[in-house]
ZAMARGU-4260 file (C-alpha; in steps of 0.2 Angstrom, whole numbers, plus 5000, padded with zeros to 4 digits):
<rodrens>
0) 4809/4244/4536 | 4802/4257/4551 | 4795/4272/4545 | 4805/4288/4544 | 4788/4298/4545
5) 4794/4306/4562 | 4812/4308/4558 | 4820/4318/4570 | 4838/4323/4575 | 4854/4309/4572
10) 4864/4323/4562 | 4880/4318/4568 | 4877/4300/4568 | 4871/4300/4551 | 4886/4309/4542
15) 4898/4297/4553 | 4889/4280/4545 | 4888/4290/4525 | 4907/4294/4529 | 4910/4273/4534
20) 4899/4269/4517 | 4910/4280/4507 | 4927/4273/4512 | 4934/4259/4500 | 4943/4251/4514
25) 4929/4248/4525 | 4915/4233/4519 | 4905/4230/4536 | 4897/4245/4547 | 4889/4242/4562
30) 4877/4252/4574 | 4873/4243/4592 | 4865/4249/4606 | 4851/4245/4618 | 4832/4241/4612
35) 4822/4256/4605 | 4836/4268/4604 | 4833/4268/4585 | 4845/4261/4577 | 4834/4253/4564
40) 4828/4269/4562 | 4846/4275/4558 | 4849/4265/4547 | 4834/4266/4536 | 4837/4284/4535
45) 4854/4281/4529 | 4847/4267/4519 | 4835/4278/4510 | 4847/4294/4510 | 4863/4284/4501
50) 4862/4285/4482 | 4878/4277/4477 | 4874/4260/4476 | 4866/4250/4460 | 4856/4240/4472
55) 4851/4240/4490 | 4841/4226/4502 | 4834/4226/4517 | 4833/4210/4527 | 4827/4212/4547
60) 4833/4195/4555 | 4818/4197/4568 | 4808/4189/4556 | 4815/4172/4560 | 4827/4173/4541
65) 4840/4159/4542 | 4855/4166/4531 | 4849/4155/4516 | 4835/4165/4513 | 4842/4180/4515
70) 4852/4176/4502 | 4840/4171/4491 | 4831/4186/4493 | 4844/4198/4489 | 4850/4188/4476
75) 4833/4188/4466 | 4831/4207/4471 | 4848/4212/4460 | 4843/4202/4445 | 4850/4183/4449
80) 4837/4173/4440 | 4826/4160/4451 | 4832/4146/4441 | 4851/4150/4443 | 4845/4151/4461
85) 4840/4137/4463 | 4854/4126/4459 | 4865/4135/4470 | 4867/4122/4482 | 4865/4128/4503
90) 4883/4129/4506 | 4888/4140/4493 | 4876/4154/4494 | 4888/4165/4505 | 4901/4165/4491
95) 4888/4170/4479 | 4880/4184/4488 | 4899/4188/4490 | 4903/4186/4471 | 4886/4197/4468
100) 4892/4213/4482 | 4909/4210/4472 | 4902/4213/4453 | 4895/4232/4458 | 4891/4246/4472
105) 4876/4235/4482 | 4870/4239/4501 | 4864/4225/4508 | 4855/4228/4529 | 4855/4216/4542
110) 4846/4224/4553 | 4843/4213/4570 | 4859/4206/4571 | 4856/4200/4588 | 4842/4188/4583
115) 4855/4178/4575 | 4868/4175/4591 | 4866/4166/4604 | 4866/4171/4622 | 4885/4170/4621
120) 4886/4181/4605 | 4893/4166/4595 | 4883/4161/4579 | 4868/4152/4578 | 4870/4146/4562
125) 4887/4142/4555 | 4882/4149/4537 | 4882/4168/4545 | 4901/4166/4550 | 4905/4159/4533
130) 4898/4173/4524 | 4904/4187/4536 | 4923/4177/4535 | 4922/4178/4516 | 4913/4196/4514
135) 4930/4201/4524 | 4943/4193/4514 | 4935/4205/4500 | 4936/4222/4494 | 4925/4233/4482
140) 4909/4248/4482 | 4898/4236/4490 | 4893/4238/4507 | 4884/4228/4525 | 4876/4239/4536
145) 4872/4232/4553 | 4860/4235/4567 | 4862/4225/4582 | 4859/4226/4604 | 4876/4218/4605
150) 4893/4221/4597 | 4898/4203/4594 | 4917/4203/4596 | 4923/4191/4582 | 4916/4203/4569
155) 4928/4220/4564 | 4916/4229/4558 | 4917/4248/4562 | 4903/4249/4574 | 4895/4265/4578
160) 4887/4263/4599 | 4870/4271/4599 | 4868/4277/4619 | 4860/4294/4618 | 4844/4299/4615
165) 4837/4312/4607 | 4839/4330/4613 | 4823/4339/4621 | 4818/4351/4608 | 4822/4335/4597
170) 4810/4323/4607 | 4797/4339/4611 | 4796/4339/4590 | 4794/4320/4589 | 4780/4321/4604
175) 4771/4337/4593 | 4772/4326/4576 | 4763/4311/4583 | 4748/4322/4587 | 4752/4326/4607
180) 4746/4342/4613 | 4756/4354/4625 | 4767/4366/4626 | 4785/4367/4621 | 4792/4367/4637
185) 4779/4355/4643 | 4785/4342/4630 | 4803/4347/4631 | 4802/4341/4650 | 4794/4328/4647
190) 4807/4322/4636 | 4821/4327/4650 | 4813/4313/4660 | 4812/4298/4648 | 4832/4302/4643
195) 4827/4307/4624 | 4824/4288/4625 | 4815/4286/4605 | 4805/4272/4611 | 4799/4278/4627
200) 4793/4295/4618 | 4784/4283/4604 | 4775/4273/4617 | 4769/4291/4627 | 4762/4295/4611
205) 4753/4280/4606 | 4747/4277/4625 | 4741/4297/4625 | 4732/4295/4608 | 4722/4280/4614
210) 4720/4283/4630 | 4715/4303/4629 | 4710/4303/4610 | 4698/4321/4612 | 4712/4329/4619
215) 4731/4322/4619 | 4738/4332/4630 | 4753/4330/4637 | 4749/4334/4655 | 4739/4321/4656
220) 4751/4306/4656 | 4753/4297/4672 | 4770/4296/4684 | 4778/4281/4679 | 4782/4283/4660
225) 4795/4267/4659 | 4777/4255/4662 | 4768/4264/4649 | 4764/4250/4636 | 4759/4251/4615
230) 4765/4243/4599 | 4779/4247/4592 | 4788/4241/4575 | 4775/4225/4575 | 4772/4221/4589
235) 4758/4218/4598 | 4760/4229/4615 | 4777/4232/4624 | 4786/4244/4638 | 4803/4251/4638
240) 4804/4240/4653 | 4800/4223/4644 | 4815/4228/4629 | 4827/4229/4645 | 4823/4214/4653
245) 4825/4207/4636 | 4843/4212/4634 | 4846/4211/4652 | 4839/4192/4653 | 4850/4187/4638
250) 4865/4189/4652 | 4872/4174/4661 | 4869/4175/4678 | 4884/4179/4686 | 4883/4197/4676
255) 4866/4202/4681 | 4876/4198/4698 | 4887/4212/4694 | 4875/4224/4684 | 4864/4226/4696
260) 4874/4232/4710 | 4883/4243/4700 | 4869/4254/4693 | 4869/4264/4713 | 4886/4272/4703
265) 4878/4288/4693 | 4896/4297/4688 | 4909/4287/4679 | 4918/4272/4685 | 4932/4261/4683
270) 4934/4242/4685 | 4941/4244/4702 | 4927/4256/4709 | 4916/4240/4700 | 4927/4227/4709
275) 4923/4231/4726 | 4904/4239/4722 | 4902/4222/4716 | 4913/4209/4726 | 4922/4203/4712
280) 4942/4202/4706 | 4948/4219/4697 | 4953/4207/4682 | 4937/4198/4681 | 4925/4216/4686
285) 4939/4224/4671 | 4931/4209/4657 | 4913/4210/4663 | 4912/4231/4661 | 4918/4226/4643
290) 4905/4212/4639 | 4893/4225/4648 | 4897/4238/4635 | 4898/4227/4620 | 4879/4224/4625
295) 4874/4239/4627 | 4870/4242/4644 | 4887/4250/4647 | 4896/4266/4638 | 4914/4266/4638
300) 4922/4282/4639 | 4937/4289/4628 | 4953/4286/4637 | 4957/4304/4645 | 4977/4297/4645
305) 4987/4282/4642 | 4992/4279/4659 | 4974/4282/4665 | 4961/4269/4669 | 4948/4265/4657
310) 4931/4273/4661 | 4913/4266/4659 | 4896/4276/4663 | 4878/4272/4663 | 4864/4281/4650
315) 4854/4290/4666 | 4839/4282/4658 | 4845/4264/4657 | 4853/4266/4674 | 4835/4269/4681
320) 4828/4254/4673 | 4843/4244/4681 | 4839/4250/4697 | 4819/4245/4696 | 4826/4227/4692
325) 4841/4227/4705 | 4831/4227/4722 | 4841/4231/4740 | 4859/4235/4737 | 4862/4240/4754
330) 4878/4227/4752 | 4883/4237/4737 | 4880/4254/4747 | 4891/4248/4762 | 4904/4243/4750
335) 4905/4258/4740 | 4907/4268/4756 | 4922/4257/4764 | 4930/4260/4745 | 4928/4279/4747
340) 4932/4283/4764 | 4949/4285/4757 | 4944/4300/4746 | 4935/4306/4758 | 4942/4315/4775
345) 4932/4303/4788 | 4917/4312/4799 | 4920/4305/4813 | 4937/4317/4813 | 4927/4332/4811
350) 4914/4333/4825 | 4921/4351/4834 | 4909/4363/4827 | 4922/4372/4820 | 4925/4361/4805
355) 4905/4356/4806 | 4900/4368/4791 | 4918/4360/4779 | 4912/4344/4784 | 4893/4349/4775
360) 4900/4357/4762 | 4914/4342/4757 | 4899/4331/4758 | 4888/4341/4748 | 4902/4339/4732
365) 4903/4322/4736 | 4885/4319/4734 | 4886/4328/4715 | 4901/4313/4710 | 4892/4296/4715
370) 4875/4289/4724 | 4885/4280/4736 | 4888/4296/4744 | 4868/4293/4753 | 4875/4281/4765
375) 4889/4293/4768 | 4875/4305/4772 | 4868/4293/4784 | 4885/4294/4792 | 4881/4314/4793
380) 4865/4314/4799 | 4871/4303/4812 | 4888/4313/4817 | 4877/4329/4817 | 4865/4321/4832
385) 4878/4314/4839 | 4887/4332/4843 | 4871/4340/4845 | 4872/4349/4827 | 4853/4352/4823
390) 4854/4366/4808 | 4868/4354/4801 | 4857/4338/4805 | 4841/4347/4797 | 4853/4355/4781
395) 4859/4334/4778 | 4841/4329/4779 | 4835/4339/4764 | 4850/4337/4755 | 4849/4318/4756
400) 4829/4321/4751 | 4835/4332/4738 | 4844/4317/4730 | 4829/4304/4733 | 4816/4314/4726
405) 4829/4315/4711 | 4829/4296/4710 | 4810/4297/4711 | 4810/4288/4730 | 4797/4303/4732
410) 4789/4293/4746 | 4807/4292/4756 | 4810/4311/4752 | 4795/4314/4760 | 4800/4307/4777
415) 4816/4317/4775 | 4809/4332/4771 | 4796/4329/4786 | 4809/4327/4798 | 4820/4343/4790
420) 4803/4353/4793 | 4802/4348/4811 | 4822/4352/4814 | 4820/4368/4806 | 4805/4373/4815
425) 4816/4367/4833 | 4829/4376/4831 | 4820/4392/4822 | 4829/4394/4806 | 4813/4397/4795
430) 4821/4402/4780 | 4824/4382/4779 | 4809/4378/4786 | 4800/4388/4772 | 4812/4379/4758
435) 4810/4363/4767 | 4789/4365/4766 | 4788/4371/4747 | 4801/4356/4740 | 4788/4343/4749
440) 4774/4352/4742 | 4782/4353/4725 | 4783/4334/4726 | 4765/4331/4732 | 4759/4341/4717
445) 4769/4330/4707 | 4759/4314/4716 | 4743/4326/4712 | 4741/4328/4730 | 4734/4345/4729
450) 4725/4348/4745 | 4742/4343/4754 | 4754/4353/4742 | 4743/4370/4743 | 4743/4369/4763
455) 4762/4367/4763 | 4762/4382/4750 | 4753/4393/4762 | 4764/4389/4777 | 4781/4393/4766
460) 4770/4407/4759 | 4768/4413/4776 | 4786/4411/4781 | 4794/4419/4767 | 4785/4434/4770
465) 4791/4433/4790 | 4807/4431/4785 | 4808/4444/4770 | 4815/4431/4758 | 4804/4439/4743
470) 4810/4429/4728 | 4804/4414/4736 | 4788/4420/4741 | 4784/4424/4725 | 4790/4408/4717
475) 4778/4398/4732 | 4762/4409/4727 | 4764/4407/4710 | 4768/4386/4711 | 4752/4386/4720
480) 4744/4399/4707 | 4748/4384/4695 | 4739/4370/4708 | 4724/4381/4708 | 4723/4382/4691
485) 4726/4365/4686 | 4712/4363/4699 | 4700/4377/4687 | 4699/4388/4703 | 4704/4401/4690
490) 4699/4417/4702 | 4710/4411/4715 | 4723/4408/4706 | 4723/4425/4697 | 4723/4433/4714
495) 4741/4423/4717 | 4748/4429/4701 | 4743/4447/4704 | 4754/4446/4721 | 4769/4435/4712
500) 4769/4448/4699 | 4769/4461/4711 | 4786/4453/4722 | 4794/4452/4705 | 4794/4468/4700
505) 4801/4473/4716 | 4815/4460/4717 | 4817/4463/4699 | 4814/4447/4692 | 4809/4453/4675
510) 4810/4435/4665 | 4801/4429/4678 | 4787/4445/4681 | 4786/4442/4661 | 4778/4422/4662
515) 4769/4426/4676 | 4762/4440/4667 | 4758/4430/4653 | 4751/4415/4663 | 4738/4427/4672
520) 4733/4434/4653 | 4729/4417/4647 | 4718/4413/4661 | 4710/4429/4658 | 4710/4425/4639
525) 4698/4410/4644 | 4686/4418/4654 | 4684/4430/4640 | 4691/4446/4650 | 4698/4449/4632
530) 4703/4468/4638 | 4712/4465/4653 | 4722/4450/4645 | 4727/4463/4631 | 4734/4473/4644
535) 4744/4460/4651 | 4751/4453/4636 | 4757/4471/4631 | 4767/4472/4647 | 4774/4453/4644
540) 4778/4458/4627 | 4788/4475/4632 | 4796/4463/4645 | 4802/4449/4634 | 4808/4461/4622
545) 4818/4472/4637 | 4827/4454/4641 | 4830/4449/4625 | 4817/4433/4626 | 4814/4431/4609
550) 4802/4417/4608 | 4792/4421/4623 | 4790/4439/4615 | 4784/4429/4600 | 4773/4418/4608
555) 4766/4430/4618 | 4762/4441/4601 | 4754/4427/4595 | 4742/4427/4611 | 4737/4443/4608
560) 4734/4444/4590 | 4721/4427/4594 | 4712/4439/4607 | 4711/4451/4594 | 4706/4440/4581
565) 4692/4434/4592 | 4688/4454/4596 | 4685/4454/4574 | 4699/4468/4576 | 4707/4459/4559
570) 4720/4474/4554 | 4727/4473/4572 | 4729/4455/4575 | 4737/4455/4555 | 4750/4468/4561
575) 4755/4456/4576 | 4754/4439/4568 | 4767/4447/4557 | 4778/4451/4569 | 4777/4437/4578
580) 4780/4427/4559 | 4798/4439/4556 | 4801/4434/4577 | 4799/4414/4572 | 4808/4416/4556
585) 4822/4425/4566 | 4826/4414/4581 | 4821/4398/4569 | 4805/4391/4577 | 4798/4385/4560
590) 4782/4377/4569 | 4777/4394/4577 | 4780/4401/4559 | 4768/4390/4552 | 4756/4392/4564
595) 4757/4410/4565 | 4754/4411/4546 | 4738/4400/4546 | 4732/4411/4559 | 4736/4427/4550
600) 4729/4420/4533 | 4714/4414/4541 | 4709/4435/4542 | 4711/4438/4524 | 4697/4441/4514
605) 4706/4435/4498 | 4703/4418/4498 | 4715/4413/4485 | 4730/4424/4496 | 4724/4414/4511
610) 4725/4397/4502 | 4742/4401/4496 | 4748/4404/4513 | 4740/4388/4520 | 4750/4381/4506
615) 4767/4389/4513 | 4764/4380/4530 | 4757/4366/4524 | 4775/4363/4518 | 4784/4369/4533
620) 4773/4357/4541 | 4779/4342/4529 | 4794/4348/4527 | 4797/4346/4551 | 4787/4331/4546
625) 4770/4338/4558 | 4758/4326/4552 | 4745/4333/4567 | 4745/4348/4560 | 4747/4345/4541
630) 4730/4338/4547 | 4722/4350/4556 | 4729/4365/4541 | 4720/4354/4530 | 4705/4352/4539
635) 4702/4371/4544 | 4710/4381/4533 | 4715/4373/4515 | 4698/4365/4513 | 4690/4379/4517
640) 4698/4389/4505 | 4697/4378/4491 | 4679/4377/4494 | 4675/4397/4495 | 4684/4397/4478
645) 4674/4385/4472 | 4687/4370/4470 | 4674/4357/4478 | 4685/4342/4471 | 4702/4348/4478
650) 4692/4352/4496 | 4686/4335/4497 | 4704/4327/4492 | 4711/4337/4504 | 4699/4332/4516
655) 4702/4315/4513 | 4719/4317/4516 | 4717/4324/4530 | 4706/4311/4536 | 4719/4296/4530
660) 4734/4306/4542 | 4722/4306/4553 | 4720/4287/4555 | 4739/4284/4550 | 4744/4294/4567
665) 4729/4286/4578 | 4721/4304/4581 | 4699/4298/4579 | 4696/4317/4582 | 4705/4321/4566
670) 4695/4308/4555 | 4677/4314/4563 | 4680/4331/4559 | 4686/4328/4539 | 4672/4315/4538
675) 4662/4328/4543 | 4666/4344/4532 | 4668/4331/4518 | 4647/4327/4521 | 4642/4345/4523
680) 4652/4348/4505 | 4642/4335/4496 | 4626/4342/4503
</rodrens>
């Protein structure tokens, strides 16, 4: 069964499936949905979490178990003995794994469904049907729970689809549990990016833990996420892209033929969008979209009416991987156009400049509803130099690069945006110029391009200020503030927040004058300019508090009371910590609760105070399932504890604890440092 160590989020989906397990009238629940999505996962929560059954048993179908000794397992598990067993002949053991699910409240998992259909979702093995045709003619408290990649369509169970992943703050906790360093909004972006996708996030862990053992952070992961390859759930090494083109390759042919061309669609679609995107009939396109679905690789929408048409969708995430397989769809593109041009007034009709800037603006809302819409900018770029329209020709040129560098085409944005640059400049509209220049240096940062990003910064820099467009100066000097830093030309950089800082005030930006006051204090922090970064975190903290930003108002508490902590000022930094432990408790960060509390009690003089509040976030710690940081809690502050007071056997268990989390979550730095303490303790 997969470990529920780093549970996170599936409330919903959870009380749906105990609801299913509860209901007399239902004996076969299902959960499908595309590799890694955590459905085994699911269902071993709810495995473990359902007390109402006499017996349980799991049986993963990966493992290469025909039926028969499926059955024989389960039988043996609920008491049958191997004798009786073993004069059940083949045949009969799906009526007497029935007859046993019939004699009392049992749960029985098949998890890997898929493993035991063939490519056509038909049975492998005529003995599955058998039992499956017999388990429905029944009714009683037992219950088969399912996990599957496809929705095989001769099985009625009620089948919960799996398609989204977990939500950031969701897949921000699961990256800080594995031992991944960063900050919250760091991890939360990062899972923004891979979709919340459960096995993406697991394999940046395990790649960040081996690959950058000292110091996991976040930051340090490369661009492309979706090659990123580790074990997962026994096997040896893997990608997210390896579990599609499993699913994918298990398609016949002629529906990789329509797959691929569909995935240019990003908003909602029906079967006759998919008919002409993909050449085929409506009836056959209306078929394929629900094999698609039943496989996974599709979502199909609640009806919004009877008399309207059935609606599918991609998962953005899978929908990328589609697209990396898919290759030129430039047919695909043409087509989509030719279907559209219908819903959308023809350019060609609008080249008097009167009607130019409706034109832009009809196209922009196209753009938002499908990615077909890029040809149809083509069509605009070419109608604007046709009629002479620069500003509107430069304007189409961003916006197409604006939906590139979305797709992650960043090399093709960059063109773009090079040829919106030298438009603007032509025609002397600088305030696009100057948006135009910082969008292509916030992709070149991106691509760690630095030198070429912070000369693009200085020239927007430069034009904003001509121009007077302030809040975008700012935002330019303190992107490149961030470049400098990340390049540890820290004076440089302090000198770029001083002058954002500055602008902010004046426009009024206070959420914004707040982080950059705080980002300028925590590089002051590390240069040991512990004063000055006091001074700045008081302002931060006033300015959170004015907006209402609770959580930076806490975190920026927190900063302070560790300055003061290292200035040996211990009743001041107590008084903060325990603001910033009420401010956690308030807005329900229960990790900066813990946190703050280890930090407060490691200023106490009363050891036996100190270790009782370790204790407290030790079980917050277990209790959000941070096994990083039950680690570290153990390491630095428990242990140490136990040992001032003298409990030299409890500070080397706990040290060895520490040590055995440490190996469990791949964290070598963990292990070293417990091995460590535990050799200075035994002398």
């Amino acid at each position: 069964m997969p470990t529920l160590t780093y549970w996170q989020g599936r409330t919903q989906e959870q009380a749906q499936l105990h609801a299913w397990l509860k209901d007399a009238a239902i004996p076969l629940v299902g959960v499908y949905g595309l590799g890694g999505f955590g459905k085994s996962t699911l269902a071993a929560r709810v495995y473990e979490d359902s007390r109402q059954f006499v017996g349980k048993f799991w049986a993963d179908l990966s493992q290469t178990l025909g039926f028969p000794d499926v059955a024989r397992r389960a039988l043996f598990a609920w008491g049958m003995p191997a004798e009786q067993m073993a004069e059940i002949e083949e045949i009969r053991l799906g009526a007497a794994l029935v007859q046993q699910l019939g004699r009392g409240a049992y749960l029985l998992v098949l998890d890997n469904l898929e493993s035991v259909l063939t490519e056509s979702d038909e049975w492998q093995s005529v003995t599955y049907r058998q039992f499956f045709e017999l388990l429905l003619r029944t009714a009683g408290a037992s219950k088969v729970l399912l996990t599957s990649r496809n929705r095989p369509p001769s099985l009625p169970a009620r089948w919960l689809p799996l398609t989204e992943g977990l939500t950031p703050e969701e897949g921000a906790a699961l990256l800080r549990r594995k031992g991944v360093l960063g900050g919250d909004e760091e991890l939360q972006l990062v899972s923004r990016r891979v979709g919340g996708y459960p096995l993406s996030l697991v394999l940046i862990a395990g790649w960040l833990l081996a690959e950058e053992a000292a110091d996991p952070q976040v930051r340090y992961l490369p661009g492309d996420l979706w090659a990123l390859e580790g074990p997962y759930q026994g096997e040896r090494q893997l990608s997210v892209e390896q579990v599609f083109d499993w699913s994918a390759g298990r398609l016949e042919e002629r529906l990789r033929q329509v797959l691929w061309p569909l995935s240019i669609l990003r908003q909602p679609f029906d079967a006759t969008t998919a008919a002409v995107v993909a050449g085929v009939d409506p009836p056959q396109a209306e078929a394929d979209l629900g094999q698609l679905e039943r496989r996974s690789l599709l979502q199909r929408l609640p009806a919004a009416g009877r008399e309207g048409p059935r609606l599918f969708r991609w998962q953005p995430q899978v929908r990328e991987l589609a697209q990396r397989r898919a290759g030129d769809q430039s047919t695909a593109h043409g087509q989509a156009v030719s279907h559209f041009a219908e819903r959308v007034q023809p350019l060609q009709q609008m080249r008097d400049q009167e009607n130019l800037r409706q034109a832009e603006t009809d196209l922009l809302q196209f753009l938002k509803q499908c990615d077909a819409a890029i040809a149809l900018y083509d069509e605009a770029i070419a109608t604007y130099q046709q009629v002479g329209a620069r500003l509107g020709y430069a304007n189409a040129l961003q916006a197409k690069a604006d939906v590139l560098q979305f797709l992650k085409q960043r090399e093709a944005a960059i063109a773009l945006y090079d040829e919106a640059i030298a438009t603007y400049q032509q025609v002397g509209a600088r305030l696009g110029y100057a948006n135009a220049l910082k969008a292509k240096a916030d992709v070149l940062q991106f691509l760690k391009q630095c030198d070429a990003a912070i000369a693009l910064y200085d020239e927007a820099i430069a034009t904003y200020q001509q121009v007077g467009a302030r809040l975008g100066y700012a935002n330019a000097l303190q992107a490149k503030a961030d470049v400098l830093q990340f390049l540890k030309q820290r004076e440089a950089a302090i000198a770029l927040y001083d002058e954002a800082i500055a602008t902010y005030q004046q426009v009024g930006a206070r959420l914004g004058y707040a982080n950059a006051l705080k980002a300028k204090a925590d590089v002051l922090q590390f240069l040991k300019q512990c004063d000055a970064a006091i001074a700045l975190y008081d302002e931060a903290i006033a300015t959170y508090q004015q907006v209402g930003a609770r959580l930076g108002y806490a975190n920026a508490l927190q900063a302070k009371a560790d300055v003061l902590q290292f200035l040996d000022q211990r009743e001041a930094a107590i008084a903060l910590y325990d603001e910033a432990i009420a401010t956690y408790q308030q807005v329900g960060d229960r990790l900066g609760y813990a946190n703050a509390l280890c930090s407060r009690a490691g200023l106490l003089e009363d050891a036996s105070a100190a270790l009782e509040a370790f204790l407290q976030a030790q079980q917050i710690y277990l209790a959000v399932q941070d096994r990083y940081s039950q680690a570290r809690n153990l390491i630095l502050y428990i242990s140490s504890a136990q040992a001032a007071l003298g409990q030299v056997e409890a500070a080397l268990e706990s040290l060895q604890q520490a040590a055995e989390i440490g190996q469990a979550i791949g964290v070598d730095i963990l292990v070293q440092f417990a091995q460590q303490r535990m050799a200075e303790l035994r002398g």
